[in-house]
N, C-alpha and C positions, 0 to 999 in steps of 0.2 A: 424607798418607802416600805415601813412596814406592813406585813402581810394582818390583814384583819383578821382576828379571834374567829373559829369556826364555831362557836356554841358560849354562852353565858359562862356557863363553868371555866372554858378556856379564855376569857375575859378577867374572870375574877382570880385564875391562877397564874393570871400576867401584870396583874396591880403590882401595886407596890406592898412587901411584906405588909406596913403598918395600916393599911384600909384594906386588907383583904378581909377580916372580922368585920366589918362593917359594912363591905359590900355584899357577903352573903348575908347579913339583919336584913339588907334592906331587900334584897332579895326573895327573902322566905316571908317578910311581912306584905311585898307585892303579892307572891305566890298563895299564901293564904287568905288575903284578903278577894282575890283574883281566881284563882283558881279554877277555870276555864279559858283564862286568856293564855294566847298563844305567846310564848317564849323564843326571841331569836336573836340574832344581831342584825344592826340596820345601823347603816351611819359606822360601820364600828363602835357599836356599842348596844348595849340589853337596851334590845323594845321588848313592848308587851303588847298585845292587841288583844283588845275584850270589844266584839261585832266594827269598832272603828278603833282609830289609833289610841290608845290609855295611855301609858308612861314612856319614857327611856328613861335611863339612867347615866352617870359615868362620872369616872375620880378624877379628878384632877389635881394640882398640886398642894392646895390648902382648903378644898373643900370635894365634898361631893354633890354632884348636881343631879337634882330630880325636875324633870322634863316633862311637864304635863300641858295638853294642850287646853290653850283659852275656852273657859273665864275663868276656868279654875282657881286660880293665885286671886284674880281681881278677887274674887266670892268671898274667897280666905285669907284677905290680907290681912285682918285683925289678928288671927290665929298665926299669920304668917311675919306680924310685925320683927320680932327679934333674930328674922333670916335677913340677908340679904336674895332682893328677888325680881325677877322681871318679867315679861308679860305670859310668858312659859315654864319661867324656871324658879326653882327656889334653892339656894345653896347650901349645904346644912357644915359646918367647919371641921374638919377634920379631930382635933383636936376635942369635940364636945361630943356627946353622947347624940344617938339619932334618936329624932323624938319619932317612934314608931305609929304613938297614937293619931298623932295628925298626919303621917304618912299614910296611914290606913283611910285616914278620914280623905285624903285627896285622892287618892285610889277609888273609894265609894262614891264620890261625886263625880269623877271622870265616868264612870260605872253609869251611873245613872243617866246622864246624858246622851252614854252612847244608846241606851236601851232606848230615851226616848227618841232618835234618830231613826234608829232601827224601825218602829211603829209608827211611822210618818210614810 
């Protein structure tokens, strides 16, 4: 069994050369969108936590997958129509460009949610 990544960085320096570029975008567009959420690995792989769970991430072999917990996806399935997605995940294709803006925008509604949990 491989030994899990001890930090983000040592995650994304264990990719595969061709989505290492593309796992720090998607990275640094979590981190400034986020930018109080806590950074770690869980699962062997980049979580993020903003006051409750926000994202995970992780590559896989023809795509990379962004991990946001429900209703996320259902909310922005129209925005999310040209990924393939399921009720957590959205896959974005290795081979295409990451669309950062609606990554942001799923980031800001996870965001949102957890705030209002938080004030309950």
């Amino acid at each position: 069994m491989k030994t899990p990544p001890k930090d983000v960085g040592a995650y994304i320096s264990a990719a595969p050369k061709e989505v290492r570029g593309k796992l720090k975008e998607l990275r640094a567009a979590i981190r400034r969108t986020a930018p109080g959420a806590e950074e770690r690995i869980s699962y062997s792989m980049p979580h993020y936590r903003y006051k409750e769970q926000l994202a995970y991430f992780a590559a896989a072999k023809e795509h990379i997958g962004l991990y946001v917990p429900p209703p996320v996806i259902a909310e922005h399935k129209n925005d999310l129509k040209d990924y393939e997605t399921a009720k957590a995940t959205v896959r974005f294709p290795i081979g295409e460009k990451l669309p950062v803006k609606l990554i942001k925008k799923l980031i800001k509604t996870r965001m949102k949610m957890n705030e209002s949990v938080q004030r309950k």
